[in-house]
N, C-alpha and C positions, 0 to 999 in steps of 0.2 A: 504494500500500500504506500503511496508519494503521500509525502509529507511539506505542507504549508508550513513557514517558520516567519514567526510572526516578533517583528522588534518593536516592545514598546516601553512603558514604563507604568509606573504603580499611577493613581488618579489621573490618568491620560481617559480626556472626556472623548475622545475621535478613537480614541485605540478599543475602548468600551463598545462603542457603538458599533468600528469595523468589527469585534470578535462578536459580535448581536446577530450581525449579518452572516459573516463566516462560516460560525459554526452550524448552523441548519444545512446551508450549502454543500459540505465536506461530511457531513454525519455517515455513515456506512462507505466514502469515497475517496477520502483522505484525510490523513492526521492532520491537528493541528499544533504545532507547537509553540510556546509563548514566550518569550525571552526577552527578560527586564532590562534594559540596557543600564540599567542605574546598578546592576552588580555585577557587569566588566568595563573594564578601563575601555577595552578596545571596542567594545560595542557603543559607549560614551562618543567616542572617539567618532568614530563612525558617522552615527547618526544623530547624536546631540539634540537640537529639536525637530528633527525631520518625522518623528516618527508618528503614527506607526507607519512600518513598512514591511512590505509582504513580500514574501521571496518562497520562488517552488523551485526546490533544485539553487542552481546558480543562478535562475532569472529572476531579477524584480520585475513583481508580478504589479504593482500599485505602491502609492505612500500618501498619508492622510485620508483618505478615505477609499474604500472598497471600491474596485471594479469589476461589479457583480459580473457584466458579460467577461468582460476575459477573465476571472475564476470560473465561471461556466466553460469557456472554451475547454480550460487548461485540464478540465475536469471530465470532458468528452474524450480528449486527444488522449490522457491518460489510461483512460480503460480500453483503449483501441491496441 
């Protein structure tokens, strides 16, 4: 099963709402994983206040909010 890896941070009101959206999306089709940037350096580093940002595999998939059609693509193309 592909797995969504999701950068955000603790009271992130956009990162709330995209994981709202998400996860009904992925339920039975792919994981979701959720990774605080506030507890690595390099993820800080990274993405500072860009987040959240959604990434399947090595692609960013979206940042700040869901882009339900392309997780739908990405989510088609995967079971293929």
């Amino acid at each position: 099963m592909h797995e969504f890896v999701v950068y955000s941070r603790r009271g992130c009101h956009l990162c709330e709402e995209l994981l709202e959206i998400l996860e009904p999306l992925c339920r039975g089709k792919a994981k979701i994983s959720v990774r605080d940037i506030d507890t690595n350096p390099e993820w800080q580093e990274a993405f500072g206040l860009l987040v959240p940002v959604v990434y399947l595999g090595e692609k960013e998939v979206c940042r700040y909010q869901l882009d339900r059609q392309q997780v739908i693509d990405l989510l088609v193309t995967v079971d293929d």
